[in-house]
C-alpha positions as a LaTeX table, in Angstrom:
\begin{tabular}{lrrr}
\hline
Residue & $x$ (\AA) & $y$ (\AA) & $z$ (\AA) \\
\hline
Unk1 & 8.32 & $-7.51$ & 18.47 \\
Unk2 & 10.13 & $-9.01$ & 21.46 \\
Unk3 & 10.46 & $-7.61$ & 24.94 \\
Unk4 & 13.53 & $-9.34$ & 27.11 \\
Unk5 & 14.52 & $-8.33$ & 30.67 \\
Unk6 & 18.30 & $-7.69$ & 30.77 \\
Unk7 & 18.31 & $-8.71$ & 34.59 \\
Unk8 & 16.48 & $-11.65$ & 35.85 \\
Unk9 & 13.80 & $-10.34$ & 38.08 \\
Unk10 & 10.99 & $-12.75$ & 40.46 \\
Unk11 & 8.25 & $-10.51$ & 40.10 \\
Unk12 & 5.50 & $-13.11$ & 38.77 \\
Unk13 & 4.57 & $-11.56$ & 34.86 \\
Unk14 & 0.70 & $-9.94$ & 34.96 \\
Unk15 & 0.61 & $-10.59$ & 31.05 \\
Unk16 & 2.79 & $-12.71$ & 29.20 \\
Unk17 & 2.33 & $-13.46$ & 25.64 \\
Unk18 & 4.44 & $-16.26$ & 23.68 \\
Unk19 & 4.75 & $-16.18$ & 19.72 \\
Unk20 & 1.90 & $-15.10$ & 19.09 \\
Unk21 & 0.43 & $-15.26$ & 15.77 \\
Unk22 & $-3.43$ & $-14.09$ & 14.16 \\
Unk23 & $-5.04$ & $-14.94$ & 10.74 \\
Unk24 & $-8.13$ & $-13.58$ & 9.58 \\
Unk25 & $-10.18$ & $-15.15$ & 6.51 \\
Unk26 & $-10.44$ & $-12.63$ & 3.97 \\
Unk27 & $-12.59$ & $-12.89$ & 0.48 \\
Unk28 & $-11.28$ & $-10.97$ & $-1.84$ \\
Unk29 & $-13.27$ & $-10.30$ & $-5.26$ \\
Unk30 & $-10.61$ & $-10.99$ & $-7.94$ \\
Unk31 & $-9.32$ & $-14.21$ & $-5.45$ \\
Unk32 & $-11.95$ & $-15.73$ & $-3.09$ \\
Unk33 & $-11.04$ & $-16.56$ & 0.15 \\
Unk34 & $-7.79$ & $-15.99$ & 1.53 \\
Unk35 & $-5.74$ & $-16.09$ & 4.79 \\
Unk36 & $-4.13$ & $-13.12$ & 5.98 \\
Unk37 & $-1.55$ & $-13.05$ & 8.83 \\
Unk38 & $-1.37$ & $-9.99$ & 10.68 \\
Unk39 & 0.32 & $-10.51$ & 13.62 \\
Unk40 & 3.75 & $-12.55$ & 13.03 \\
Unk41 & 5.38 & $-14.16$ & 16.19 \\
Unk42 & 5.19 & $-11.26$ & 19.08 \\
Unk43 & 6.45 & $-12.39$ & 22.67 \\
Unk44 & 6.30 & $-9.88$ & 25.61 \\
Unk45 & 6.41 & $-10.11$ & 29.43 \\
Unk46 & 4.66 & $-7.47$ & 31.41 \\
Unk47 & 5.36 & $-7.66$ & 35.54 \\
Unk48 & 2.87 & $-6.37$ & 37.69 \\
Unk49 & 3.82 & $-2.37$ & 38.04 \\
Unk50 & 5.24 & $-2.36$ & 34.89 \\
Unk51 & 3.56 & 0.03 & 31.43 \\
Unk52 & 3.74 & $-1.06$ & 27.76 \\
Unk53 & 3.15 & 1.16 & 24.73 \\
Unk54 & 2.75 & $-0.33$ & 21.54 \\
Unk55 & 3.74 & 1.83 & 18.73 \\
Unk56 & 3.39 & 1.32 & 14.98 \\
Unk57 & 1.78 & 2.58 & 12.06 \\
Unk58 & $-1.66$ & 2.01 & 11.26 \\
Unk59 & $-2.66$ & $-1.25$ & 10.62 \\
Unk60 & 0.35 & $-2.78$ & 11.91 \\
Unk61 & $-1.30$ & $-4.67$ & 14.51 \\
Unk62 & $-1.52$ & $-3.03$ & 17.77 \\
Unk63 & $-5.48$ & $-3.67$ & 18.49 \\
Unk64 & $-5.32$ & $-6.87$ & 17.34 \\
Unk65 & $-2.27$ & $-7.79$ & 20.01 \\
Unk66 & $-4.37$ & $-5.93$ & 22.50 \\
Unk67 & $-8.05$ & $-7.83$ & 21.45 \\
Unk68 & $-6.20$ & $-11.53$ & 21.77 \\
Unk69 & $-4.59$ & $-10.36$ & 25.04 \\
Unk70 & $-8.12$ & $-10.08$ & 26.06 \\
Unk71 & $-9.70$ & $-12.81$ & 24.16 \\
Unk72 & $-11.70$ & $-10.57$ & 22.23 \\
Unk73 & $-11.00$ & $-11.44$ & 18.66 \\
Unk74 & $-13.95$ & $-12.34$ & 16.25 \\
Unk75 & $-14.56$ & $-15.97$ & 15.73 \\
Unk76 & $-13.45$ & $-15.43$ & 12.08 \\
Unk77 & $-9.76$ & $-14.92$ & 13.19 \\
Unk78 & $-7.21$ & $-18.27$ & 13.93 \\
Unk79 & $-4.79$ & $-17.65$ & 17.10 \\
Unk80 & $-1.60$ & $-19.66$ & 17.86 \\
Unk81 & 0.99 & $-18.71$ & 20.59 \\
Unk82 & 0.23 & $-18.66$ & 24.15 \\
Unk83 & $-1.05$ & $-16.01$ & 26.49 \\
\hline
\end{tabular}
């Protein structure tokens, strides 16, 4: 997901997020331990005023974009990117 601004605009952003990326550490039965990535690369930049919806089908991501915007993920997940 990537949200650009198609005029430039000096409104300071109220969130912005940067490629961001999560992992979780799963452990799976038949494979042990293994790293899933469930968010790949998402940038957005939200100015003060402005509404997002994120829309997608379950499991696709949504409350875990929303948890690391508020740096509420479990310890168990790995975050790159910048917010």
């Amino acid at each position: 997901m990537s949200f650009e601004r198609a005029m430039p605009n000096s409104t300071p952003s109220a969130l912005r997020i940067e490629n961001l990326n999560v992992w979780f550490e799963l452990t799976r039965a038949d494979k042990g331990p293994i790293e899933a990535h469930v968010v790949r690369n998402v940038s957005l930049d939200l100015k003060s005023g402005e509404r997002l919806g994120l829309v997608g089908e379950s499991g696709s991501g949504k409350t875990t974009i929303a948890m690391a915007a508020m740096g509420l993920l479990p310890s168990s997940a790995r975050v790159s990117g910048r917010i």
